[in-house]
C-alpha positions as CSV (number, residue, x, y, z in Angstrom):
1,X,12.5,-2.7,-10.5
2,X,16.1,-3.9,-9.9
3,X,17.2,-0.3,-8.3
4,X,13.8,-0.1,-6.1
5,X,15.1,-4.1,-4.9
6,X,18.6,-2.3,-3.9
7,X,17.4,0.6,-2.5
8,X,16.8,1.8,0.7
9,X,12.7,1.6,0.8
10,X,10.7,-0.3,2.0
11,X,9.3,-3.9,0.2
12,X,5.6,-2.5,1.0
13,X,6.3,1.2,-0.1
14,X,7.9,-0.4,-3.4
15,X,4.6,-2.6,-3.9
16,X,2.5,0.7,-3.3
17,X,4.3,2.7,-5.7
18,X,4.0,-0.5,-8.2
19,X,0.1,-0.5,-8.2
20,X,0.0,2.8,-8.7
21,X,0.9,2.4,-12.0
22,X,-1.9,-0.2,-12.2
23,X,-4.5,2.5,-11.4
24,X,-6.2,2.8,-15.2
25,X,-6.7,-1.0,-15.0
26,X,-8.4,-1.0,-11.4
27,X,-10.3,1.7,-12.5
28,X,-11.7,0.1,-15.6
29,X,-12.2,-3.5,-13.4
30,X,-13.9,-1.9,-10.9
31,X,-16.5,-0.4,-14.1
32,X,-16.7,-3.4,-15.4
33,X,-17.4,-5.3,-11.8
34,X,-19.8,-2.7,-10.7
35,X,-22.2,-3.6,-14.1
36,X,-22.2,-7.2,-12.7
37,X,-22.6,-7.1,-9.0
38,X,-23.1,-3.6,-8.0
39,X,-21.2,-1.0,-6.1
40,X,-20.0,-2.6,-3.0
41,X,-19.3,-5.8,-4.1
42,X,-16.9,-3.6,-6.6
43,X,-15.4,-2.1,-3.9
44,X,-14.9,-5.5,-2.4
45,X,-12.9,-7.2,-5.1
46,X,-11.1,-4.7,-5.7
47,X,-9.9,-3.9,-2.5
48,X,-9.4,-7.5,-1.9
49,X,-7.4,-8.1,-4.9
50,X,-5.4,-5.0,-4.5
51,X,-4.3,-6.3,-0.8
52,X,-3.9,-9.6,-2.7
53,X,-1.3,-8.1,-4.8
54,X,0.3,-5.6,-2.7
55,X,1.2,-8.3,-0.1
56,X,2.2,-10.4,-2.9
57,X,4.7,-7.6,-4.6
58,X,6.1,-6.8,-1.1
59,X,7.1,-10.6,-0.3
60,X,8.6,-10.6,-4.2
61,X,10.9,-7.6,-3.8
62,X,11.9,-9.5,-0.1
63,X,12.3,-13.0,-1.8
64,X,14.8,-11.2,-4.6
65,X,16.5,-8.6,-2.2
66,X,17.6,-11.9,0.0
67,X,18.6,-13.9,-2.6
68,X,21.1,-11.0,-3.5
């Protein structure tokens, strides 16, 4: 993470390509989620919770490039 911090891309590209990797876990949340409350409310979380994160990741990697 400390190169992607330095380099020349975006904060929001970097959070992107971070939850990426996450994709295995969504997947199996959103399986999980979908037992309980159905499809779209599935959909819902997870789409909430992946904005959640991904605007919470992009402010992070601004937060630590500033304090460079």
């Amino acid at each position: 993470m400390r190169e992607g911090r330095r380099s020349g891309q975006p904060a929001e590209g970097l959070a992107h390509q971070a939850l990426r990797h996450c994709r295995e876990d969504e997947n199996r949340l959103s399986r999980f989620l979908f037992t309980m409350i159905g499809r779209e409310g599935a959909e819902n979380v997870v789409a909430l919770l992946r904005e959640k994160y991904r605007s919470g990741l992009a402010a992070a990697v601004n937060e630590l490039r500033t304090s460079d």
